[in-house]
TORTOR-313627 format. One record per residue (C-alpha): x, y, z. Coordinates in nm, 3 decimals, always signed. Example, Ala and Ser with C-alpha at 12.3 -4.5 7.8 and 13.67 -1.06 7.14 Angstrom:
BEGIN
@u = +1.230, v = -0.450, w = +0.780
@u = +1.367, v = -0.106, w = +0.714
END
This chain:
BEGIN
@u = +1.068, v = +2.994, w = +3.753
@u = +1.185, v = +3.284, w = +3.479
@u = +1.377, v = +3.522, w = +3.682
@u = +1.250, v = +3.899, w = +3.640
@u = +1.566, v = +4.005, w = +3.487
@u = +1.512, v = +3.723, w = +3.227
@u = +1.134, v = +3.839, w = +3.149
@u = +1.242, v = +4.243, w = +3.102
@u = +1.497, v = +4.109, w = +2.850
@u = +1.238, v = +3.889, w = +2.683
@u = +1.011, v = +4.165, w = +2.643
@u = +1.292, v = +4.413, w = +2.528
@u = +1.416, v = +4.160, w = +2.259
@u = +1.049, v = +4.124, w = +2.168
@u = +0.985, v = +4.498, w = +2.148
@u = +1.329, v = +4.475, w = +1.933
@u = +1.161, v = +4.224, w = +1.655
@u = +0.849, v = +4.389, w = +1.653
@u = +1.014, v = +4.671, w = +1.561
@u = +1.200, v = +4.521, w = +1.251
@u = +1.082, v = +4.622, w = +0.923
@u = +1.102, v = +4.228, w = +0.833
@u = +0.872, v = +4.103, w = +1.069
@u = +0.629, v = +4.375, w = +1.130
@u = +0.349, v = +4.312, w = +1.393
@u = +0.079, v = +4.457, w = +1.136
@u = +0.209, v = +4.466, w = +0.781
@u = +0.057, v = +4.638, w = +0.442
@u = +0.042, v = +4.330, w = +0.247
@u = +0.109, v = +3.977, w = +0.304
@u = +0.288, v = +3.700, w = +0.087
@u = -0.010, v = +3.467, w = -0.023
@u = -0.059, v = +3.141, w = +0.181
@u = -0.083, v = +2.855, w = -0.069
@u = -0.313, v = +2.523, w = +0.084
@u = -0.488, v = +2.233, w = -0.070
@u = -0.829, v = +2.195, w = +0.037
@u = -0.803, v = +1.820, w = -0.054
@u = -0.424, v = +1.754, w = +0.087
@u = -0.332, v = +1.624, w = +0.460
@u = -0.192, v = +1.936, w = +0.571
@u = +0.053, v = +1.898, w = +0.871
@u = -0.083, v = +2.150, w = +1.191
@u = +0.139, v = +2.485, w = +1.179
@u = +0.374, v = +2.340, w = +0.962
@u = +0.497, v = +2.582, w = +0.625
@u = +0.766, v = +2.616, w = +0.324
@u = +0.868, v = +2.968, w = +0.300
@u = +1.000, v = +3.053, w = +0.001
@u = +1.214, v = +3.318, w = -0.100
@u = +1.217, v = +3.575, w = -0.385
@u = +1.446, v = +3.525, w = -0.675
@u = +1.559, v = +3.813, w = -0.709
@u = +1.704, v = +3.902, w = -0.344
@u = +2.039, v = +3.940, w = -0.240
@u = +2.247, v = +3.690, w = -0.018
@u = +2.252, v = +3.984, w = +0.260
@u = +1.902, v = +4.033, w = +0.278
@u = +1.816, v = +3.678, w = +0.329
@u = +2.116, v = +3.635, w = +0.612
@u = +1.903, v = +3.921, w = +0.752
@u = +1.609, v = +3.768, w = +0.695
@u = +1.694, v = +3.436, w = +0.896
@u = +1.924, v = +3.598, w = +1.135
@u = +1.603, v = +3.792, w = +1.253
@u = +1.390, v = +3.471, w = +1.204
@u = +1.603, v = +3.301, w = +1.471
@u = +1.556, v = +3.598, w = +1.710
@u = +1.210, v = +3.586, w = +1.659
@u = +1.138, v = +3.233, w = +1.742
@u = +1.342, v = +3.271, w = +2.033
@u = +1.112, v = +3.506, w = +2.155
@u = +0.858, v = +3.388, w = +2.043
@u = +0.884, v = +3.043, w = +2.229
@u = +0.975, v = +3.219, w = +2.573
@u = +0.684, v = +3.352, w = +2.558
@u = +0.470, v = +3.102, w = +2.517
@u = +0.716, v = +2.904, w = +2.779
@u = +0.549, v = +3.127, w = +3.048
@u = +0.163, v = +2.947, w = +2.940
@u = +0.242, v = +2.628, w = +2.881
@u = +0.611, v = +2.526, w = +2.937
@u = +0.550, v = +2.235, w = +2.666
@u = +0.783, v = +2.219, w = +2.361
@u = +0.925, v = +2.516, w = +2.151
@u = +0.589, v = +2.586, w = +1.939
@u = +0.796, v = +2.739, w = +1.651
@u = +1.109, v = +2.602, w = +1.492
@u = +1.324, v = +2.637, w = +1.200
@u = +1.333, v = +2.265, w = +1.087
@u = +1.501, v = +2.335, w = +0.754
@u = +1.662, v = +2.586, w = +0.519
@u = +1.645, v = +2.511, w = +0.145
@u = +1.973, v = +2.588, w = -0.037
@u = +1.903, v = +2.432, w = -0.361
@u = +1.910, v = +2.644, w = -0.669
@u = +1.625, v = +2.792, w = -0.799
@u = +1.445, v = +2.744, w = -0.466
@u = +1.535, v = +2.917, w = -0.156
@u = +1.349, v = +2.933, w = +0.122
@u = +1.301, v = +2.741, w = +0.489
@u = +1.040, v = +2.530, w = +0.651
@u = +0.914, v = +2.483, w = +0.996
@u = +0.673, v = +2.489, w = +1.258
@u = +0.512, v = +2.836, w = +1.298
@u = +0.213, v = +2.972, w = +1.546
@u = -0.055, v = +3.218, w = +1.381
@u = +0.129, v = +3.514, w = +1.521
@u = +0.449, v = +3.442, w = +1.367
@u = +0.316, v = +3.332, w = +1.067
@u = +0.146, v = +3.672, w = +1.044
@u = +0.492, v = +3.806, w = +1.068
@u = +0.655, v = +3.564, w = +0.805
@u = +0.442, v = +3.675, w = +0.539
@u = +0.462, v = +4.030, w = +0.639
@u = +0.806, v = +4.044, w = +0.502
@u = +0.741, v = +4.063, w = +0.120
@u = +1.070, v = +4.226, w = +0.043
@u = +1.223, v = +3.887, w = +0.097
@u = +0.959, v = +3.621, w = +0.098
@u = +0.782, v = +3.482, w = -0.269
@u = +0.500, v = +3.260, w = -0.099
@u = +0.440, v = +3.034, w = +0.179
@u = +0.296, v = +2.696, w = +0.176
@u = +0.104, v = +2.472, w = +0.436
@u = +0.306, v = +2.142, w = +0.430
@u = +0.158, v = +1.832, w = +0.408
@u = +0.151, v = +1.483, w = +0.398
@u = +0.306, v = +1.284, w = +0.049
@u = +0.301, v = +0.896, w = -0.046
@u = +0.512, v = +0.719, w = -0.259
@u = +0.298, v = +0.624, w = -0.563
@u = +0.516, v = +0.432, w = -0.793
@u = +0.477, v = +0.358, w = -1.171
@u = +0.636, v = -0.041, w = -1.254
@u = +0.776, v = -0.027, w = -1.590
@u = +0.845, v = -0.385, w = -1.747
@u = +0.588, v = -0.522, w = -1.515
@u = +0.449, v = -0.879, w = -1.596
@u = +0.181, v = -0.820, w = -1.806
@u = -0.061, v = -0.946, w = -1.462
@u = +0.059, v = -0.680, w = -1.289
@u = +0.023, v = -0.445, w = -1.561
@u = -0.358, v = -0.546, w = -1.609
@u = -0.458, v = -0.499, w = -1.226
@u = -0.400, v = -0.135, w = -1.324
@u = -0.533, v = -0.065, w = -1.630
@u = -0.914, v = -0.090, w = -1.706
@u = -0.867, v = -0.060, w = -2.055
@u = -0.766, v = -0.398, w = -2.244
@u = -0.323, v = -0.365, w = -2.251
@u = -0.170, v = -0.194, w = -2.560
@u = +0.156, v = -0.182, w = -2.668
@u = +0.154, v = +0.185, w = -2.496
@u = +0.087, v = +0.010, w = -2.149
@u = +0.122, v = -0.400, w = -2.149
@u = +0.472, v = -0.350, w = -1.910
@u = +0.350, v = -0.036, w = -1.660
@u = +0.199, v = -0.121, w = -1.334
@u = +0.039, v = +0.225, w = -1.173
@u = +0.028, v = +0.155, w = -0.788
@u = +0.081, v = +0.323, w = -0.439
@u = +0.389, v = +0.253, w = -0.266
@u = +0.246, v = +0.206, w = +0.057
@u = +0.027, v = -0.142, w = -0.071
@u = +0.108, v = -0.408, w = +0.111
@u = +0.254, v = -0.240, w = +0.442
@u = +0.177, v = -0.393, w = +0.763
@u = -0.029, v = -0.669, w = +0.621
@u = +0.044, v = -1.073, w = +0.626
@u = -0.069, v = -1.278, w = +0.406
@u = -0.107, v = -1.645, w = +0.433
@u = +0.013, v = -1.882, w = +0.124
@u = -0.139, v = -2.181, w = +0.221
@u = +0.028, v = -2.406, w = -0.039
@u = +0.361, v = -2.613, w = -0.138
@u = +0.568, v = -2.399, w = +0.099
@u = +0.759, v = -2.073, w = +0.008
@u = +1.106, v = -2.006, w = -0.116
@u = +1.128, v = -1.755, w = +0.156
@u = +1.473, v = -1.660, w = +0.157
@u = +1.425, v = -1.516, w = -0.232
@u = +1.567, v = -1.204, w = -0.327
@u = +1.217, v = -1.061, w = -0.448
@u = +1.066, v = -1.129, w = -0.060
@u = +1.338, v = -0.937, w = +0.080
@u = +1.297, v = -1.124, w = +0.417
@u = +0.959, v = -0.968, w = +0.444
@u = +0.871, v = -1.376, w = +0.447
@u = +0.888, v = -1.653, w = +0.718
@u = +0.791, v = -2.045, w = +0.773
@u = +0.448, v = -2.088, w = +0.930
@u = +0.388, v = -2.462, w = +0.949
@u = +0.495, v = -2.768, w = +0.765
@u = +0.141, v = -2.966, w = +0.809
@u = +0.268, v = -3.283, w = +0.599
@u = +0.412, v = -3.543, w = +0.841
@u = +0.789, v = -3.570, w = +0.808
@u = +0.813, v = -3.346, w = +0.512
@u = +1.049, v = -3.034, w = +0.502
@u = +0.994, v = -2.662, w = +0.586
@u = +1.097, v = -2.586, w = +0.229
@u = +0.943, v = -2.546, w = -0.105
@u = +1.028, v = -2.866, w = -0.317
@u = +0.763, v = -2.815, w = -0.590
@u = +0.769, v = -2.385, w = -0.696
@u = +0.412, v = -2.337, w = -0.686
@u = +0.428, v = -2.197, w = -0.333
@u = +0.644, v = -1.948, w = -0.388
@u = +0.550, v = -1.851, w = -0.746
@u = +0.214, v = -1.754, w = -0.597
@u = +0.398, v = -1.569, w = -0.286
@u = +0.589, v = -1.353, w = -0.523
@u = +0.254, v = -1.269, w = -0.704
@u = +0.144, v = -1.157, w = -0.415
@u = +0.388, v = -0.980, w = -0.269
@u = +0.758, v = -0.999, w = -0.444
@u = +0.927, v = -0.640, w = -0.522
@u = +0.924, v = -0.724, w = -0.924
@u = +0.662, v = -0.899, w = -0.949
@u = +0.437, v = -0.904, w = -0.663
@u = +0.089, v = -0.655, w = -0.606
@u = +0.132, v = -0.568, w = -0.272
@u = +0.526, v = -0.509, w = -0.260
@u = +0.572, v = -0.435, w = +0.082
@u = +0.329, v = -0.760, w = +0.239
@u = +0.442, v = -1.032, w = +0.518
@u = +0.425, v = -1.373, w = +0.354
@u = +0.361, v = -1.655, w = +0.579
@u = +0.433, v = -2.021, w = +0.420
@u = +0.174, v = -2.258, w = +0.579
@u = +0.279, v = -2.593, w = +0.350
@u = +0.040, v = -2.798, w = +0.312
@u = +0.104, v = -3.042, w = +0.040
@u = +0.389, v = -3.217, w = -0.061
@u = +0.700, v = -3.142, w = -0.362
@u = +0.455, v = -3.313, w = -0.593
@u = +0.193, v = -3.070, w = -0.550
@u = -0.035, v = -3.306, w = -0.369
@u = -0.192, v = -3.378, w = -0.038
@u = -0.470, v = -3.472, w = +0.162
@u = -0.776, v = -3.271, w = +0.225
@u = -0.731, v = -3.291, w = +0.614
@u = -0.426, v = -3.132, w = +0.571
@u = -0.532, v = -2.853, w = +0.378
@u = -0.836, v = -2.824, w = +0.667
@u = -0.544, v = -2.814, w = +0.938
@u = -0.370, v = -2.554, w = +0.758
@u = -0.630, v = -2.346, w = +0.736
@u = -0.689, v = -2.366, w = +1.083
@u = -0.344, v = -2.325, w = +1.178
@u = -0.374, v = -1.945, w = +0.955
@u = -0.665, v = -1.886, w = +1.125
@u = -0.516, v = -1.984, w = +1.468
@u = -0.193, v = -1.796, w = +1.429
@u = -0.361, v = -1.514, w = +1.332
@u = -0.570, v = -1.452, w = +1.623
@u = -0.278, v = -1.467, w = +1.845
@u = -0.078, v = -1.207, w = +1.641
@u = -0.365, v = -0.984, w = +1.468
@u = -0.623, v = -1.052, w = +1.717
@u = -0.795, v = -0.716, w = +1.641
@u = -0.712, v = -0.670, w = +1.276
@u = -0.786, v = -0.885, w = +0.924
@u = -0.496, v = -1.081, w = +0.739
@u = -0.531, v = -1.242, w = +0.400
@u = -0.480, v = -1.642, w = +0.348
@u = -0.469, v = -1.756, w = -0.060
@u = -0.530, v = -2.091, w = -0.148
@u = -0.467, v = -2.185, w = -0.506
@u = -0.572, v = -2.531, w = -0.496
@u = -0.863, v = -2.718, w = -0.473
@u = -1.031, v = -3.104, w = -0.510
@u = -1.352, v = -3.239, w = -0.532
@u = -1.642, v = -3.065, w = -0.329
@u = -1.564, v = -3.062, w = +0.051
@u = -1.804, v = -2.966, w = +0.286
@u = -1.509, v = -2.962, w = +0.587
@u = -1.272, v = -2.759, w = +0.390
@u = -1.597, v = -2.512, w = +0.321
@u = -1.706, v = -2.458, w = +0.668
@u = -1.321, v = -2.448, w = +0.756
@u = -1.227, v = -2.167, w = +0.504
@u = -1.565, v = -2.005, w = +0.623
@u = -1.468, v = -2.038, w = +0.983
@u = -1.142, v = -1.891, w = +0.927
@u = -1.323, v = -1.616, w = +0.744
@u = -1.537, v = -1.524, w = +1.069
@u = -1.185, v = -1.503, w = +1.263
@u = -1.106, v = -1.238, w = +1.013
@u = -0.916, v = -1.359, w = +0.762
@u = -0.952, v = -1.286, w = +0.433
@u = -0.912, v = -1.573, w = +0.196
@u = -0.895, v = -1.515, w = -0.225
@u = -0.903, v = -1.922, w = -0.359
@u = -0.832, v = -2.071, w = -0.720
@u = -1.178, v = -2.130, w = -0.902
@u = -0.998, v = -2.438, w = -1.065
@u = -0.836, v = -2.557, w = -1.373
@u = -1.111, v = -2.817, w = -1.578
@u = -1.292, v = -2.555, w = -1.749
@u = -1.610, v = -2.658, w = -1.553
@u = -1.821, v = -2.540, w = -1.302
@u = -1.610, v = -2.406, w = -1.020
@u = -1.960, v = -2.466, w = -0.791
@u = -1.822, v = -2.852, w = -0.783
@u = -1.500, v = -2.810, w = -0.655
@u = -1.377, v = -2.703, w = -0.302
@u = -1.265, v = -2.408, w = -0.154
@u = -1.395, v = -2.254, w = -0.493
@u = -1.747, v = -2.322, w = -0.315
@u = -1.642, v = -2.202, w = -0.006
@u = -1.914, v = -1.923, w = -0.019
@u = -1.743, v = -1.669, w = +0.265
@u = -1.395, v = -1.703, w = +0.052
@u = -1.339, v = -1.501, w = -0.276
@u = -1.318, v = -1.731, w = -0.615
@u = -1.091, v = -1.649, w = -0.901
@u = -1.125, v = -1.770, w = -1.260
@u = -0.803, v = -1.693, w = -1.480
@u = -0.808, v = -1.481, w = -1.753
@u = -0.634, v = -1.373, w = -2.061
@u = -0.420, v = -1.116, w = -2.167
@u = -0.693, v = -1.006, w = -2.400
@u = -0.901, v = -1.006, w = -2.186
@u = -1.077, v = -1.321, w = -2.221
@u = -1.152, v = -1.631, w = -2.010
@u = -0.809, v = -1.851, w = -2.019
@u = -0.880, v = -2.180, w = -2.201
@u = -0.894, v = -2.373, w = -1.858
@u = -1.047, v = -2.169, w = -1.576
@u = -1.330, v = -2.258, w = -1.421
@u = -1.640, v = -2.088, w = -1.427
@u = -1.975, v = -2.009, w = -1.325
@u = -2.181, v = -1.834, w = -1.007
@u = -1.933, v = -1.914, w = -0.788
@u = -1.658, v = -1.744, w = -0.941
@u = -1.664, v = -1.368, w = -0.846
@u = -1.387, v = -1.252, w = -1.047
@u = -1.125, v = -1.297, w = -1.259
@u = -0.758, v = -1.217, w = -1.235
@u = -0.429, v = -1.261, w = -1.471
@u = -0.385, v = -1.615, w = -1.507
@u = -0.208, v = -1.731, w = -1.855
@u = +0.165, v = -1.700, w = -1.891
@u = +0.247, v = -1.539, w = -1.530
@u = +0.607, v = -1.500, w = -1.447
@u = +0.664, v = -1.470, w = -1.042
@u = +0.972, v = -1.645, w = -0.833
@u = +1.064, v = -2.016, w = -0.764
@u = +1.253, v = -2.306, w = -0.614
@u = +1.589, v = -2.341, w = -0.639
@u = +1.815, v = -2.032, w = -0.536
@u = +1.748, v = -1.665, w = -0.407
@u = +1.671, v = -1.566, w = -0.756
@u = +1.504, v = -1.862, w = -0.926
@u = +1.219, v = -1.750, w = -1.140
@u = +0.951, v = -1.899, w = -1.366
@u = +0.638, v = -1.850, w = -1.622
@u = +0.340, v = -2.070, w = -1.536
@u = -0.034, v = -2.068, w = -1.583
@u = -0.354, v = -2.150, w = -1.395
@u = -0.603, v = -2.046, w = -1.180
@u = -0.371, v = -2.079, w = -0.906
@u = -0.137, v = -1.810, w = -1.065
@u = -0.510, v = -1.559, w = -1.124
@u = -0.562, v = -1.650, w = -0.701
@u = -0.287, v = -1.440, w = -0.567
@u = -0.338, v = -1.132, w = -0.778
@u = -0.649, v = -1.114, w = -0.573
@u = -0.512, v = -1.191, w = -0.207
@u = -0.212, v = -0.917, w = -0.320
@u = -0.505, v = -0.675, w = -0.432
@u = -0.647, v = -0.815, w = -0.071
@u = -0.350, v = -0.704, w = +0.104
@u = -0.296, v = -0.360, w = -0.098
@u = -0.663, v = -0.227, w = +0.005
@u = -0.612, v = -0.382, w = +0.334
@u = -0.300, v = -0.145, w = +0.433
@u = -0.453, v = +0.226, w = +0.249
@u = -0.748, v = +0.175, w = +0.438
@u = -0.811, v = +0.432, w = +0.677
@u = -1.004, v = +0.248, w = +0.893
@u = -1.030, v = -0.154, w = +1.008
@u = -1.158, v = -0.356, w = +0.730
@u = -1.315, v = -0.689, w = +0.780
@u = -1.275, v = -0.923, w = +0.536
@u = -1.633, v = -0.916, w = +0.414
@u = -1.561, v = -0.548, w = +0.329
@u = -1.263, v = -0.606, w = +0.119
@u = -1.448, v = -0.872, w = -0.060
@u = -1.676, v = -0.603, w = -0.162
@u = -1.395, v = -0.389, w = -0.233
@u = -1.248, v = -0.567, w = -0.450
@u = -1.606, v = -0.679, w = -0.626
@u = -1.682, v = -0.345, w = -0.639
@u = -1.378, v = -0.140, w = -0.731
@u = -1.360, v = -0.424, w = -1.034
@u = -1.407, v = -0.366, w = -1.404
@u = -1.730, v = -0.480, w = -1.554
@u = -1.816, v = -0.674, w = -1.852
@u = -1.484, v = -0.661, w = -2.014
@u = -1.419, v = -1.058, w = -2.046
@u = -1.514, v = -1.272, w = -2.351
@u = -1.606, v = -1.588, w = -2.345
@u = -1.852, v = -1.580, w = -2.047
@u = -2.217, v = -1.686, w = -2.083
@u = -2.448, v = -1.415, w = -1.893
@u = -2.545, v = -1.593, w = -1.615
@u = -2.153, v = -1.569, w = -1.494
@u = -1.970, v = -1.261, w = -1.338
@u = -1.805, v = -1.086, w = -1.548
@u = -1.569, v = -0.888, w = -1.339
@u = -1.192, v = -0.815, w = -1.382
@u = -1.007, v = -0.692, w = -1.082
@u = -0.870, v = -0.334, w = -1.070
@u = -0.661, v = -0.201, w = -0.806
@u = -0.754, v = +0.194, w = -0.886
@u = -0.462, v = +0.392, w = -0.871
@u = -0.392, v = +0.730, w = -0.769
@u = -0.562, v = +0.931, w = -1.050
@u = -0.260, v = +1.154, w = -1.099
@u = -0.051, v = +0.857, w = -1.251
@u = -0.333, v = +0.734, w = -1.496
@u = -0.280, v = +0.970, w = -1.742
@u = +0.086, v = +1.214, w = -1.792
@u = +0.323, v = +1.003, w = -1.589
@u = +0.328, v = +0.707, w = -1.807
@u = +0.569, v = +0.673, w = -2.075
END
């Protein structure tokens, strides 16, 4: 309980500020309150910023009072609700050129703040920023997902993405295994399964891990800030069986239920065989436990319809595609593929050491721009997506008709990741 001595001292020192020609209770003018309509704006939360022209005393005064007014202030409100101080001085800006302090303010004291226009410029309702980075020397993939105009010589090396992409999402690289202890991972990667029968927990062939740093590596990965999960499932030669493949997609879709069981992860799979109607239904099945799975169309420039998973029809297919914009030499094609991705000439990680990297094509390098594009929607979303939903996403958000070498009754889509519109156009150089 606030003693009675304690409350006619409050109310003195409050009678005190009031008073102040600073902080009057009902001032002429105000200092304008700046706010976008469009930004996140933090509850009570301000910049107050200074004039340029005022002396070092009268800002001392300035915050001296400040303090004594917050004081107050909170004891007040302490004898409501007893909950934390509703005002506070968080910071005070020393820099040159911009002086000023932020905090959290109530209505009232606001009022007061901007009252003081001997001393105070503006005010401004804080609110919430996100890293949205510009790549330069990307791989040219990288540099494509972000463009929807063919590359130039003004943009072939500048990726245009948001910082957050990738964040609290795993993806699955169901594949050769995963050099997981690379530099460009930045132990954001760990071992899954080894489903081969006395083979290794390591990647003895590259193509694992050169589509895990497509997906997710810091240079040269979409989502930079995505879990990897190395699920091996064929051998250093790059070969396996089919029921191995099915048991490794089950094992994704397994271990994801036990450690997303409410959420969607992403599973690529850049390889493929003759059709399979088990490795379908499994990649389907997996798909219905919410995991989202982006799969190579295939490399013998046929129709991708005869080869599984590119048939898989819950999974997304991925032809490969130039960097003019045309369909790569090899990719498969037809109705079953629903996009295409950067697949000719792709530098990503490998084998070998923590900074082992290589330049390969294939559908299987076009795959995990999609599952990385998968995994970058996936974490901006404001809400839970299922994996339906970022199929369409990513169909959707895509650019249309911009491929040559297609006949019309194939897609013709070339996947975009649409970047903050404040970095298309000013920021790049």
């Amino acid at each position: 309980m606030v003693s009675c001595r304690l409350v006619i001292v409050a109310v003195l020192a409050w009678s005190s500020v009031q008073a102040s020609s600073l902080f009057s209770a009902h001032p002429l003018r105000e200092a304008p309150l700046l706010s976008d309509m469009t930004a996140e704006v933090v509850p009570d939360s301000y910049m107050v910023i200074f004039k340029r022209d005022v002396d070092a005393d009268a800002l001392h005064t300035h915050l001296t009072q400040l303090t004594t007014l917050l004081d107050m202030a909170n004891l007040e409100a302490g004898f409501t609700d007893g909950d934390e101080d509703p005002n506070e001085l968080a910071h005070v800006y020393r820099l040159p050129g911009l002086h000023g302090y932020a905090g959290r303010f109530q209505p009232d004291v606001l009022a007061r703040i901007r009252g003081a226009t001997d001393v105070v410029d503006y005010v401004e309702h804080d609110s919430i920023v996100y890293a949205t980075d510009v790549q330069h020397r990307a791989p040219w993939g990288l540099a494509r997902t972000s463009s929807r105009d063919t590359l130039s010589l003004r943009n072939f090396e500048k990726y245009v993405y948001d910082g957050k992409g990738g964040e609290g999402v795993t993806v699955y690289v169901v594949d050769t295994g995963v050099n997981i202890n690379h530099v460009d991972l930045k132990d954001r990667a760990r071992w899954g399964k080894t489903i081969p029968r006395n083979d290794e927990d390591e990647d003895g062939n590259g193509h694992g891990s050169h589509v895990a740093g497509t997906i997710a590596g810091t240079t040269y990965g979409v989502a930079k800030k995505a879990h990897i999960v190395a699920v091996k499932v064929l051998g250093s030669n790059g070969s396996g069986t089919m029921s191995d493949v099915v048991k490794g997609v089950e094992f994704t879709a397994i271990d994801h239920k036990s450690r997303n069981p409410n959420g969607t992860s992403i599973a690529n799979m850049s390889l493929g065989g003759g059709p399979s109607r088990t490795l379908d239904m499994a990649v389907n099945a997996a798909v219905n436990h919410n995991v989202f799975f982006a799969v190579a169309a295939g490399n013998e420039n046929a129709d991708a319809c005869g080869s599984s998973p590119a048939s898989a029809e819950a999974a997304l297919t991925v032809g490969a595609s130039t960097i003019y914009d045309g369909r790569a030499y090899f990719s498969n094609f037809g109705k079953c593929v629903d996009v295409y991705a950067p697949g000719l000439n792709i530098r990503s990680i490998w084998k070998g050491s923590k900074t082992a990297t290589n330049t390969i094509s294939g559908t299987s390098m076009a795959s995990p721009h999609v599952a990385g594009l998968a995994a970058y929607f996936l974490s901006l979303a404001d809400e839970p997506i299922s994996p339906a939903e970022l199929k369409k996403m990513i169909l959707d958000s895509s650019t249309q008709n911009k491929l040559t070498g297609l006949t019309a009754s194939c897609p013709n889509k070339l996947i975009y990741n649409n970047p903050p519109s404040d970095l298309t156009t000013g920021l790049l150089y």
